[in-house]
N, C-alpha and C positions, 0 to 999 in steps of 0.2 A: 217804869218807863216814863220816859219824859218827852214832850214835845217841841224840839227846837224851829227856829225860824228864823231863814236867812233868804238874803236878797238873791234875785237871781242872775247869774251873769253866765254870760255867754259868747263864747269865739270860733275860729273852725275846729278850733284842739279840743273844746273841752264845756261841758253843761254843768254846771251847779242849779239843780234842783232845790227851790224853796223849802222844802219842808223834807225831814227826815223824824225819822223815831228813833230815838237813841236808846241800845239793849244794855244796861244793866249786866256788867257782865260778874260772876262774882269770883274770888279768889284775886289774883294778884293782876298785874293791868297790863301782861304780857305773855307770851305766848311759849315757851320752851319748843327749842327745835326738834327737838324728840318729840313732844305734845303735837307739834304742827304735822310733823312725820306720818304717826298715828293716825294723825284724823285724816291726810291726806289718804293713806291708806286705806282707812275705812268708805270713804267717798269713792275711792276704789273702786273697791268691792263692790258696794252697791250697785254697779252702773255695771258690773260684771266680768270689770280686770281681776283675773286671778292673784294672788299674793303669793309668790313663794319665799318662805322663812326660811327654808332650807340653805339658798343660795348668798353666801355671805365670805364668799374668797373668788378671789380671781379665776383661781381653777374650775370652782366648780358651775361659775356663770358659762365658762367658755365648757365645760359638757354639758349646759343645758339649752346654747344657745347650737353647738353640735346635735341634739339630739331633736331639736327644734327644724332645725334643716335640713336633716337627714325626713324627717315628716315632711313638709313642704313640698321638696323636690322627691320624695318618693324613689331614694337613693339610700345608702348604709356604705357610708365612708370606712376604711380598713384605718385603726389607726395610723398609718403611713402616708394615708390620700390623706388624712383629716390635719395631721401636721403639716403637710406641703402644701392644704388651703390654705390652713392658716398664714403660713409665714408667704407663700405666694401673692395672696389678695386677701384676706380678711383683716389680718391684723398685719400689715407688710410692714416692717420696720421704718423702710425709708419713706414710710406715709406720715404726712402733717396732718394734724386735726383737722382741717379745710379739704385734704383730699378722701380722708375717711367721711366724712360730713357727706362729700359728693358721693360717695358709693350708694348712700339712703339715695339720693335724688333722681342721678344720672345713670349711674356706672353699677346697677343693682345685680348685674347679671354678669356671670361670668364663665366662660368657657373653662369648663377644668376636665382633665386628661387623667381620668382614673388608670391605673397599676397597668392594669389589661389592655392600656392602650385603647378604650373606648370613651371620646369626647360626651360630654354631657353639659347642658347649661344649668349652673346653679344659680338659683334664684334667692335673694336677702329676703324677698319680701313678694308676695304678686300684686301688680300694680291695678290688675283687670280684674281678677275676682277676689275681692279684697274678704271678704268673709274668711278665706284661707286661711289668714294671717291670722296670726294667735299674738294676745299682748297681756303680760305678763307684768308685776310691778315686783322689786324688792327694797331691803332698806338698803342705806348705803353704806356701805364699806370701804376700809381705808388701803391704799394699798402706794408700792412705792412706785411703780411708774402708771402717768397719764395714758388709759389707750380707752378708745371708744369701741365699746363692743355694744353690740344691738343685739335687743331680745325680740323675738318675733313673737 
């Protein structure tokens, strides 16, 4: 390690600190996206985000993000209600990323009208007892349409 030394300057944006230790890093002088993936991963973990490897298609994010909600709201969708959330509100075709986006913020909760004709509020997320909420990480996968689906 080596000890560098630089002037200090200073704005409302931004501090440059005099002195820094510069690490020695060994192997090549960049980082691979996969390598960064990993560690991000691993830092993860430690802090006590779950990792699931399992989940690596479209499909199977959307039954795990179904099975996630079905916990939460303390409900068990038929798969006929769980297709009609979806294409109703979760993933609504004529939604923009900007209005999906809003569903996390604003619009978390939604009235849905299971088979039996008995309403129930589904919740994306609870906003008041937030221990509820389970967060989950995976790697990323490629897929051919853009949709924002949230993992609880």
């Amino acid at each position: 390690m080596s000890l560098e030394t630089k002037t200090i300057a200073e704005s409302n944006n931004f501090i440059v600190l005099d002195k820094y230790t510069k690490i020695d890093q060994e192997g090549s002088s960049y980082q691979s996206e996969a390598d960064l993936e990993n560690e991000l991963i691993k830092d993860l973990d430690a802090q006590g985000i779950k990792f699931e490897s399992d989940i690596n298609t479209p499909e199977k994010l959307l039954a795990n993000v179904r099975m996630q909600l079905q916990e939460l709201n303390r409900v068990e969708f038929k798969d006929s209600e769980w297709n009609r959330f979806v294409e109703e509100y979760l993933d609504k075709p004529s939604d923009n990323i900007i209005e999906k986006t809003r569903k996390i913020h604003d619009n978390y909760i939604y009235d849905f009208v299971f088979d039996d004709g008995r309403i129930k509020n589904i919740y994306l997320l609870d906003k008041k007892n937030i221990t509820r909420n389970k967060v989950q990480v995976i790697k990323q996968f490629s897929q051919k349409e853009h949709k924002l689906i949230v993992m609880m």
